[in-house]
TITIDREN-216253 format. One record per residue (C-alpha): chain; residue number from 1; residue in three letters; x negated, y, z negated. Coordinates in pm, whole numbers. Example, Ala and Ser with C-alpha at 12.3 -4.5 7.8 and 13.67 -1.06 7.14 Angstrom:
2
NODE | A | 1 | ALA | -1230 | -450 | -780 .
NODE | A | 2 | SER | -1367 | -106 | -714 .
This chain:
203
NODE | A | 1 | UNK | -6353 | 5307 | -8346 .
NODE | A | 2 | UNK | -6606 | 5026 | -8471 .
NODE | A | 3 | UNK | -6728 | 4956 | -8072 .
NODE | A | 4 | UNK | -6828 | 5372 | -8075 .
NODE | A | 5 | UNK | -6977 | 5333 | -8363 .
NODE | A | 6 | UNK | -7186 | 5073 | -8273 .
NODE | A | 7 | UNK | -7277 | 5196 | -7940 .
NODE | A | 8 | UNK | -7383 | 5562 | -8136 .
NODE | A | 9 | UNK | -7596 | 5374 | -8367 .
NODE | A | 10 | UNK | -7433 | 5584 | -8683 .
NODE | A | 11 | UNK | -7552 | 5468 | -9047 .
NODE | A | 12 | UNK | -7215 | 5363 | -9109 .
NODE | A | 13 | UNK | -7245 | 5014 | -8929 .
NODE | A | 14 | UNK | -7627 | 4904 | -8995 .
NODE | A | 15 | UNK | -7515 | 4653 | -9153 .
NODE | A | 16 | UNK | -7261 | 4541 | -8891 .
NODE | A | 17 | UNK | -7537 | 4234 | -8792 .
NODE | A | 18 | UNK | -7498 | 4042 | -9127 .
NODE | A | 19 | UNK | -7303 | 3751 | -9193 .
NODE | A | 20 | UNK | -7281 | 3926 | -9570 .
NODE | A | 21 | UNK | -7132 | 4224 | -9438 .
NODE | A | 22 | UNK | -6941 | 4137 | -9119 .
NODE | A | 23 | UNK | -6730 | 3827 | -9038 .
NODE | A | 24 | UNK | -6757 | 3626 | -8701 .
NODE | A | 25 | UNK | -6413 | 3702 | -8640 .
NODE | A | 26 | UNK | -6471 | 4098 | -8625 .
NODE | A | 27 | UNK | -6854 | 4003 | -8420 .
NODE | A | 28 | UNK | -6635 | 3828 | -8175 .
NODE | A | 29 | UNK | -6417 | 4088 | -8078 .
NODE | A | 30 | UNK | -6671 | 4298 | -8074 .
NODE | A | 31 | UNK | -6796 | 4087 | -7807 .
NODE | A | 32 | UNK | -6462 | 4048 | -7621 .
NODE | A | 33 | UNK | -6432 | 4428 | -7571 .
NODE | A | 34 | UNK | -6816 | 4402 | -7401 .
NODE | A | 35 | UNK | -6691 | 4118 | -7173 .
NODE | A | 36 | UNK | -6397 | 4277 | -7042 .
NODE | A | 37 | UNK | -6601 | 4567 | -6984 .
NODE | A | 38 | UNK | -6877 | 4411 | -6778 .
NODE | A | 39 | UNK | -6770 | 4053 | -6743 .
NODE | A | 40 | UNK | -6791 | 3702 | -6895 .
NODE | A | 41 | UNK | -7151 | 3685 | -6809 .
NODE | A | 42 | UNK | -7299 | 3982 | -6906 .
NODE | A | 43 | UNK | -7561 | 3954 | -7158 .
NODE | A | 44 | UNK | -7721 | 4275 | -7302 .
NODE | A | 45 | UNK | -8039 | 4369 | -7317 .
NODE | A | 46 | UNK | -8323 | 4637 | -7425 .
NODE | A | 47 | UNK | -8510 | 4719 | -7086 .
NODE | A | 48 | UNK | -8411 | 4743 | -6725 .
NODE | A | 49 | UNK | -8689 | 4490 | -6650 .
NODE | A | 50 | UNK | -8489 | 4270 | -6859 .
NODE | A | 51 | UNK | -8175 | 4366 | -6607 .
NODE | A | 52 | UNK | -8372 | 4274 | -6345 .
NODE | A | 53 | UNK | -8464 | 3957 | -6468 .
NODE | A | 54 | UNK | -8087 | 3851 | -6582 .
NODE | A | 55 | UNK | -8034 | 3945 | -6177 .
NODE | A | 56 | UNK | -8280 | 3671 | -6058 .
NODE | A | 57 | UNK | -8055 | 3415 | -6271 .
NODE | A | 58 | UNK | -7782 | 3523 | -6122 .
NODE | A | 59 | UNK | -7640 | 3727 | -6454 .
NODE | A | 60 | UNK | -7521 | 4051 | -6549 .
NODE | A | 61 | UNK | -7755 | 4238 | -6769 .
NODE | A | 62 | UNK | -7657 | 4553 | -6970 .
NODE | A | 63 | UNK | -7892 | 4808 | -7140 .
NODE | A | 64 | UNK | -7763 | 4864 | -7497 .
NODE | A | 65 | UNK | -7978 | 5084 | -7705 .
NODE | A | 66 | UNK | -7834 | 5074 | -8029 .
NODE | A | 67 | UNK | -7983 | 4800 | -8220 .
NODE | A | 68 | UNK | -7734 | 4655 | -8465 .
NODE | A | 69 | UNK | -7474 | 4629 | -8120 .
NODE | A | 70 | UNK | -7736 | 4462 | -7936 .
NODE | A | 71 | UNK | -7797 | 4226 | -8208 .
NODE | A | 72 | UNK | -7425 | 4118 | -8270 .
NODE | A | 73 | UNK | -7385 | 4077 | -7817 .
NODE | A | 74 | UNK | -7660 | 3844 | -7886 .
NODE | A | 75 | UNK | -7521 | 3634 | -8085 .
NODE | A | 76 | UNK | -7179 | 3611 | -7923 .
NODE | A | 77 | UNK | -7288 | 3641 | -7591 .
NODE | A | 78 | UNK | -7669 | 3508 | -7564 .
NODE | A | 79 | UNK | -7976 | 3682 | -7474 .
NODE | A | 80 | UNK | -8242 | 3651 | -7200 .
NODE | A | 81 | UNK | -8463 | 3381 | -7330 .
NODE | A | 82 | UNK | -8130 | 3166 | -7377 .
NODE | A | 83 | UNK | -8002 | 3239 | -7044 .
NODE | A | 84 | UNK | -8362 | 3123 | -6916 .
NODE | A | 85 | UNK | -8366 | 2762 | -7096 .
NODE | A | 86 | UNK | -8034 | 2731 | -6983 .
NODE | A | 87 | UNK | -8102 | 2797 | -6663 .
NODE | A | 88 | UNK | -8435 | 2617 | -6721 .
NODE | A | 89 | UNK | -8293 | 2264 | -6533 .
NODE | A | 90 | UNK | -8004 | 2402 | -6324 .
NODE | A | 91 | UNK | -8165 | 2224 | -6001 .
NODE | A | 92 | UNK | -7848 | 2040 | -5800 .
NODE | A | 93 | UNK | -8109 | 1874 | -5568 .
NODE | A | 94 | UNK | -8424 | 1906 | -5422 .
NODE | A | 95 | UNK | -8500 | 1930 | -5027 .
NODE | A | 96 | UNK | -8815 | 1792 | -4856 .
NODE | A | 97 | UNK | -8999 | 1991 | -4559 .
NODE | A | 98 | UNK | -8834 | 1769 | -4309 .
NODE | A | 99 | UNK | -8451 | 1794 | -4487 .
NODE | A | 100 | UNK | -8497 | 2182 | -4420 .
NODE | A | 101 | UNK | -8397 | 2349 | -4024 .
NODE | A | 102 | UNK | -8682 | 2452 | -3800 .
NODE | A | 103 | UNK | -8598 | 2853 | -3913 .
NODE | A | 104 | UNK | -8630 | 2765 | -4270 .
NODE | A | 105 | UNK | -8927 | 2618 | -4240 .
NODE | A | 106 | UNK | -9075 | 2911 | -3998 .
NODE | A | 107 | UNK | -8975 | 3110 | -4244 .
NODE | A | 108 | UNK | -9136 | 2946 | -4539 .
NODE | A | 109 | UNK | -9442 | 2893 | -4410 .
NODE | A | 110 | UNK | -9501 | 3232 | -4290 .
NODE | A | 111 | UNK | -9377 | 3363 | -4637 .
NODE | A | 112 | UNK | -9670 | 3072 | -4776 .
NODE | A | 113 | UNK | -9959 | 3201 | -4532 .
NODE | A | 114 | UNK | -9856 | 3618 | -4624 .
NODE | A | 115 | UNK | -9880 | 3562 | -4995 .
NODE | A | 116 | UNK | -10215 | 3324 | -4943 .
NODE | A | 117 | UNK | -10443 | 3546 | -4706 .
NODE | A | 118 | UNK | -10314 | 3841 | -5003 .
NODE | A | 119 | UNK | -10455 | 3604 | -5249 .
NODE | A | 120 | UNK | -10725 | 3487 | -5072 .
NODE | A | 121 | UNK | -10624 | 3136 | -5154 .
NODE | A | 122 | UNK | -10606 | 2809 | -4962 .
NODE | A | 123 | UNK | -10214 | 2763 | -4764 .
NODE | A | 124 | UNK | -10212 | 2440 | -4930 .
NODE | A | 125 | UNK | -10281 | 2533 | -5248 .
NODE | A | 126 | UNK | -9964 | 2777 | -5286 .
NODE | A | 127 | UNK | -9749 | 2512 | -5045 .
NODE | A | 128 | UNK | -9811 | 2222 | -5261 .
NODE | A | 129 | UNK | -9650 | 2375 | -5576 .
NODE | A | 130 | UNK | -9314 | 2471 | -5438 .
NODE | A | 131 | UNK | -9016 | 2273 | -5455 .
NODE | A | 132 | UNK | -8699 | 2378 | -5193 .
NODE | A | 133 | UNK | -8368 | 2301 | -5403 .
NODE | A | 134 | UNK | -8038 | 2414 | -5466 .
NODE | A | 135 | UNK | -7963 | 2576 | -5802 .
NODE | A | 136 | UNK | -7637 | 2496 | -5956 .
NODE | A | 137 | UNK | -7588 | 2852 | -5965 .
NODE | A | 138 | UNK | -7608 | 3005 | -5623 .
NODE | A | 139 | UNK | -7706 | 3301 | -5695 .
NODE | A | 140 | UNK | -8039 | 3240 | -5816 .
NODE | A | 141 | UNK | -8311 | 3249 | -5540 .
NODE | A | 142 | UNK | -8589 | 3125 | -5765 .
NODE | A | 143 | UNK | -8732 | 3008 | -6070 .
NODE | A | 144 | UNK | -9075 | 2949 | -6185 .
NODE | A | 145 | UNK | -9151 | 2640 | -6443 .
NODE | A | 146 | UNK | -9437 | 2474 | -6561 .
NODE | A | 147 | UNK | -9694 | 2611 | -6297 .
NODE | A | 148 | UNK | -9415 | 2510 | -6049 .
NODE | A | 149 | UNK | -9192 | 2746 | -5793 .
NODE | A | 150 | UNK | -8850 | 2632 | -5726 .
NODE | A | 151 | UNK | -8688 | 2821 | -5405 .
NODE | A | 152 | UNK | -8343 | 2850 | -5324 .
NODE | A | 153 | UNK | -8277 | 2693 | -5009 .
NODE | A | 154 | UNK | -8056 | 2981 | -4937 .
NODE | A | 155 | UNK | -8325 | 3235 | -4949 .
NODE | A | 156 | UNK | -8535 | 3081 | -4654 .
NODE | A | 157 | UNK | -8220 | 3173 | -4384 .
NODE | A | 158 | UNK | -8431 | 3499 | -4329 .
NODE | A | 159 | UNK | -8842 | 3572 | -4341 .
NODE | A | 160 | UNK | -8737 | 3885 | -4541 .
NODE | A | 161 | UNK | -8569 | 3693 | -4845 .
NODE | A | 162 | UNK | -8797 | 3417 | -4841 .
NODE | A | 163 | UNK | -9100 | 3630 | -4840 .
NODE | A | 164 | UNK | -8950 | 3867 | -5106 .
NODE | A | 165 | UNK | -8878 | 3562 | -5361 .
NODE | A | 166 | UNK | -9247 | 3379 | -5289 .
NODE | A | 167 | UNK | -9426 | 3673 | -5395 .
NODE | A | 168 | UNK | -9174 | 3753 | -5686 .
NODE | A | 169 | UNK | -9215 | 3397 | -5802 .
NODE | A | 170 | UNK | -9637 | 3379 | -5708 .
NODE | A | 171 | UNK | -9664 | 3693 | -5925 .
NODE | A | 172 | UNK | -9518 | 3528 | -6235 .
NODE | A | 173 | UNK | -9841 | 3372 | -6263 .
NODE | A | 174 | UNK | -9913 | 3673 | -6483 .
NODE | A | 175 | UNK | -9653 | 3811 | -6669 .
NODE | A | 176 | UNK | -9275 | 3776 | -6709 .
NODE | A | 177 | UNK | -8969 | 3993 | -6500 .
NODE | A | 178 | UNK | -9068 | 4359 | -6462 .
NODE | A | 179 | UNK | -9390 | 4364 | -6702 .
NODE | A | 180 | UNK | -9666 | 4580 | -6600 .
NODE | A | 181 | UNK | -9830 | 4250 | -6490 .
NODE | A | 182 | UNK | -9625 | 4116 | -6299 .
NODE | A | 183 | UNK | -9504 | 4438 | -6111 .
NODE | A | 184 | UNK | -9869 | 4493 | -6017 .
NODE | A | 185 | UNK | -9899 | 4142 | -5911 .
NODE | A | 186 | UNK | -9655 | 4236 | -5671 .
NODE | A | 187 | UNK | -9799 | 4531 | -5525 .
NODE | A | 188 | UNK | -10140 | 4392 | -5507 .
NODE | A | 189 | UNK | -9986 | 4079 | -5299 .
NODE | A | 190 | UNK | -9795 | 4366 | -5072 .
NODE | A | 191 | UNK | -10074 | 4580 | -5030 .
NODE | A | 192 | UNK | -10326 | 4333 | -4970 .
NODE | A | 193 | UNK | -10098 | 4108 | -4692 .
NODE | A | 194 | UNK | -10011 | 4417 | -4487 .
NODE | A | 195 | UNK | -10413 | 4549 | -4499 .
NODE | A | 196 | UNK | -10509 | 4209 | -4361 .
NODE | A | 197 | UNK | -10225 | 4205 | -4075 .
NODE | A | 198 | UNK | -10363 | 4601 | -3988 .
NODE | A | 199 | UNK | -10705 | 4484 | -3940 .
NODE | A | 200 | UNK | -10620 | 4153 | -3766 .
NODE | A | 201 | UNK | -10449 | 4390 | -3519 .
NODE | A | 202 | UNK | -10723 | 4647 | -3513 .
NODE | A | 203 | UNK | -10986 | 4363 | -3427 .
């Protein structure tokens, strides 16, 4: 009765967030019920761009709409900016361009030279600040830190993957998962890659 009450967002259970009003005990089951639901890692959150993100870690994001829910899953179960610090340093180890197969690296640096003629930028320039690892989490295919890109290893098995996670991870250079910025970033990178390769051909 409490969990549809939450989830309908009635006046009954504003309160339902408060330590005064609430103990942990009733918060956690709360909790419980949403992780039998949609697993151990779900986490929920506001936005689908926040969904998306949570996928790029390798988690389970759910939209939950009512407010005073959301806030209690939160606090039981973490939230997106937690699951990112704790994902933050999740690097198992770290490959060099020679410790990678001959496809990988085709694949790589054809993913590189796509996103830099977009860009206009120098190969080097986008090269020299990625790092090839393995996430303890295999799931994740990338990460972006500090200015730097960390790629899975697993995504460069083919050209479609690895391209798809350079740009994604290029484009955070303006905005966070699924922000306006960031989803334009992408399209501009798309768009502007596949106009050069049409005139390169037309030439």
């Amino acid at each position: 009765m409490v969990d549809g009450m939450l989830a309908d967002n009635t006046p009954d259970i504003q309160h339902f967030r408060y330590d005064w009003c609430v103990g942990q005990g009733a918060r956690k089951k709360v909790a419980d019920r949403f992780k039998e639901k949609f697993g151990g890692d779900a986490v929920a959150v506001s936005s689908e761009s926040e969904v998306r993100e949570l996928e790029f870690y390798g988690r389970e994001g759910q939209v939950v709409m009512s407010e005073p829910l959301r806030e209690v899953l939160e606090r039981e179960c973490g939230t997106v900016a937690s699951v990112r610090v704790s994902l933050a340093d999740k690097v198992k180890k770290e490959y060099s361009m020679i410790d990678i197969d001959p496809e990988e690296s085709q694949n790589l640096l054809a993913s590189i030279q796509f996103v830099s003629h977009a860009l206009d930028r120098k190969f080097g320039k986008i090269h020299n600040d990625i790092t090839i690892v393995d996430f303890m989490d295999p799931r994740i295919q990338g990460m972006r830190k500090q200015g730097k890109i960390y790629l899975s290893r697993n995504c460069l098995a083919s050209f479609e993957e690895a391209l798809k996670t350079v740009v994604e991870e290029v484009a955070h250079e303006v905005g966070a998962d699924g922000t306006h910025h960031h989803v334009e970033m992408i399209h501009e990178i798309y768009a502007a890659g596949i106009a050069g390769i049409l005139k390169g051909k037309n030439e």
